[in-house]
C-alpha positions in Angstrom: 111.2 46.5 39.7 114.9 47.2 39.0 114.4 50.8 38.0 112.3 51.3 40.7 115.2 50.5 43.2 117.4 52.5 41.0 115.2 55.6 41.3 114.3 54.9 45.0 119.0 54.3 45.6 119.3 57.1 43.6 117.3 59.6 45.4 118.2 58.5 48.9 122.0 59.8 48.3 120.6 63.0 46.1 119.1 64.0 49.5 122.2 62.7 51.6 124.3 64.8 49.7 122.1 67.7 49.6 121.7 67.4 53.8 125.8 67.4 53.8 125.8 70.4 52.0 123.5 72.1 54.6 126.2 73.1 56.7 128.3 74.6 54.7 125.3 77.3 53.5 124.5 78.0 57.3 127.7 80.2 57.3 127.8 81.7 53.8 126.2 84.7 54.6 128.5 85.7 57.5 130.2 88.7 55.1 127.6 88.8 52.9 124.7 91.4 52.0 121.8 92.1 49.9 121.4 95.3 47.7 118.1 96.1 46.9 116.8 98.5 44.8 113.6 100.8 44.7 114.4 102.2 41.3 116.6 101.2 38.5 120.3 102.0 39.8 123.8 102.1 39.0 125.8 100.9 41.5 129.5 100.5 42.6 130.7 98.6 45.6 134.1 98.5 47.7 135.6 96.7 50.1 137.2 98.7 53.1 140.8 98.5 53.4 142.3 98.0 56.8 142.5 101.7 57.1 138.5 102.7 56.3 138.7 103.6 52.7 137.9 102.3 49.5 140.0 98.7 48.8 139.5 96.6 46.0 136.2 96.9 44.0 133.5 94.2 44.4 131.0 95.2 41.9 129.5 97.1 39.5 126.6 97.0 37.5 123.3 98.0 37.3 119.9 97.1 39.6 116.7 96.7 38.5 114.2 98.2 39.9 112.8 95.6 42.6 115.9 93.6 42.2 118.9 92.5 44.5 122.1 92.1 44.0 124.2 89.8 46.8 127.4 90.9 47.8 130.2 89.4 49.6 132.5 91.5 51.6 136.1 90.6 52.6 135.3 91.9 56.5 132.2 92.7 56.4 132.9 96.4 55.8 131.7 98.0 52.1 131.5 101.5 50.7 129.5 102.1 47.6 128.0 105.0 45.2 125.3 105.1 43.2 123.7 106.9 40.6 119.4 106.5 39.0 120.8 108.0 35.8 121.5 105.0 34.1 124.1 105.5 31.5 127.5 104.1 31.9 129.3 107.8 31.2 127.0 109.4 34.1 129.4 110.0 37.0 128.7 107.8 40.8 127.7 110.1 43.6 127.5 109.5 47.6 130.7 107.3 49.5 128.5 105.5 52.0 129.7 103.1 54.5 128.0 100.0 55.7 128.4 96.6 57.3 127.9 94.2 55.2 127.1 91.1 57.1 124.5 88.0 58.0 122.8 88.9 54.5 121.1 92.5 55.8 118.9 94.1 53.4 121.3 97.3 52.3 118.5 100.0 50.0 119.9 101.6 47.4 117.5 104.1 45.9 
């Protein structure tokens, strides 16, 4: 009988917590966006600086073809390249600007 108040005590404040926590993920995805890939892709991602161009990089790495790839963006701003030739010495092409915000779907070939 113990143990099973234990359990039951236990798992009452697991859930509290985890309803606490709730909040918090309702506005993670304010600056946030979701690469997604229709074919294996490397990809590169920026933030903007204050003045439009490339800022800080974010990311790099390669996408799987039918994977995604979440991204958060400093203000909801990115630029990014991309290549389908997937070796690391095969040069990015393209410099394409999107918002990056409420975790849209952003394709990447």
């Amino acid at each position: 009988m113990k143990k099973l108040t234990v359990l039951v005590i236990l798992t009452f404040f697991m859930m509290l917590s985890h309803l606490s926590l709730e909040p918090l993920s309702a506005n993670a995805g304010e600056n946030d966006c979701i690469l997604a890939a229709s074919v294996d892709v490397i990809v590169a991602v920026w933030n903007l600086d204050d003045k439009g161009n490339k800022g800080h990089l974010i990311w790099k790495g390669l996408i799987k073809q039918g994977g995604q790839k979440r991204i958060e963006s400093q203000h909801g701003q990115i630029r990014y390249a991309q290549t389908t030739v997937v070796d690391e010495n095969e040069p990015l092409s393209g410099d394409i600007g999107r918002w990056c915000n409420n975790g849209q779907i952003i394709g990447v070939p």
